[in-house]
N, C-alpha and C positions, 0 to 999 in steps of 0.2 A: 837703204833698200825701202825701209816704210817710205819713205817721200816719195819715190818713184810710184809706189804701189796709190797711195794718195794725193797722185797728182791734181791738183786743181780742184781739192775735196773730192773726187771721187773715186771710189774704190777700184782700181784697175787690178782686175784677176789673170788677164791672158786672155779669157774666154771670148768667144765670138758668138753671136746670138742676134735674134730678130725678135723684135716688138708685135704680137697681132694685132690688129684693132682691136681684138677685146680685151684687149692688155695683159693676155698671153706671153712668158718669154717662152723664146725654143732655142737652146743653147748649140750651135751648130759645130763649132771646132776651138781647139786652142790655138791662136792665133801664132803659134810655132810652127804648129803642126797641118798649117794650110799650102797645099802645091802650088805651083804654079805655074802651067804648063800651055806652052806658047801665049800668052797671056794671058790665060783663061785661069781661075780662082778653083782647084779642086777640094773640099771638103774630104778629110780621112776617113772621116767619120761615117759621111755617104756611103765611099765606096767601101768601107770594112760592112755596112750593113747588108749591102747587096750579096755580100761574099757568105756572110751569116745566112743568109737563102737558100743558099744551096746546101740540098741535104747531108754531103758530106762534111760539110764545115766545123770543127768544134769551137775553133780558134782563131783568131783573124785579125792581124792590125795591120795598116797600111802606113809607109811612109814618101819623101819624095826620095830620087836614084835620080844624080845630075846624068843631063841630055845634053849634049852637043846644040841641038838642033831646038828641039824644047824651051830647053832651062832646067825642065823637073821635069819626070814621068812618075806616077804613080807604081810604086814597086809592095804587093802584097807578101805577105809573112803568114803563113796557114798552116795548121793543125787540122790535120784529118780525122773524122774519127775512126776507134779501132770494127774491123770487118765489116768497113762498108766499099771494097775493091776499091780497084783504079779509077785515080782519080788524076790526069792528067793537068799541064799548065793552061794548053788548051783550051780543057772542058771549063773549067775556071774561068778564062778569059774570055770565052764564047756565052756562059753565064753571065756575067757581068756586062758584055753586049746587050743583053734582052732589057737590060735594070738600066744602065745611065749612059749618059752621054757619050760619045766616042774618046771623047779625051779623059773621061776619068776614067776609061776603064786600065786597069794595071799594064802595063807592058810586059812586067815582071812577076812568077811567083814564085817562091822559094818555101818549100817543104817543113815543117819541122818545127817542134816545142818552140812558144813565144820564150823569153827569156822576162824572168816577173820578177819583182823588188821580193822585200820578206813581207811584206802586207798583200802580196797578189797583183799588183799591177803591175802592166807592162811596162818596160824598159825600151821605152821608143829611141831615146838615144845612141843606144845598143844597135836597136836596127837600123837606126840611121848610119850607123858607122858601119854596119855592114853592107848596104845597099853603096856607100861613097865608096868602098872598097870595091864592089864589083865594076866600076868605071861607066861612063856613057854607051849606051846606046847606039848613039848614031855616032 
């Protein structure tokens, strides 16, 4: 596994990131956890931010939900917070309209506590297994 990770002397993490001119990084996604959806390259990360915008959000990860049609759709995982009313898949989906492109916006949202390791993070594989569980789409 170290040689993989130190391929060619260089440190290979997963991560996907861009260089600014001013030599800036901005680390964008885990190169696992990138869609791709009718050819086009979706960032989780993006659209879990967008989703973080709207007021009711506590909690948000995004993964891909194989498409027929696609390849990937974007399927969200959300945590509402408590006594802020209905919060439909809709309203969710029509928010993330306003924020990004038409193709990253989720197809899918599914209600309900992230599932997180014993140090807090998300257990993306988890959801991944559950979004492959719900079937395509189209």
């Amino acid at each position: 596994m170290t040689e993989v990770c130190f391929a060619g002397g260089w440190f290979r993490s997963g991560d996907l990131g861009v260089m600014h001119p001013d030599g800036y990084i901005e680390l964008k996604d885990r190169s696992k956890d990138i869609i791709i959806s009718g050819g086009e390259n979706v960032s989780t990360l993006e659209v879990e931010e967008a989703l973080y915008k709207h007021p009711a959000v506590i909690d948000a990860a995004v993964v891909a939900r194989p498409d027929t049609k696609w390849g990937e759709t974007p399927c969200a995982f959300v945590n509402l917070k408590d006594g802020i009313g209905e919060v439909s898949e809709e309203d969710l989906i029509a928010h993330c309209r306003a924020h990004l492109a038409h193709y990253k916006v989720p197809k899918t949202v599914i209600f309900g506590p992230l599932p997180r390791t014993s140090t807090g993070k998300v257990q993306k594989y988890v959801l991944r297994e559950r979004a492959a569980g719900l079937g395509s789409l189209s």
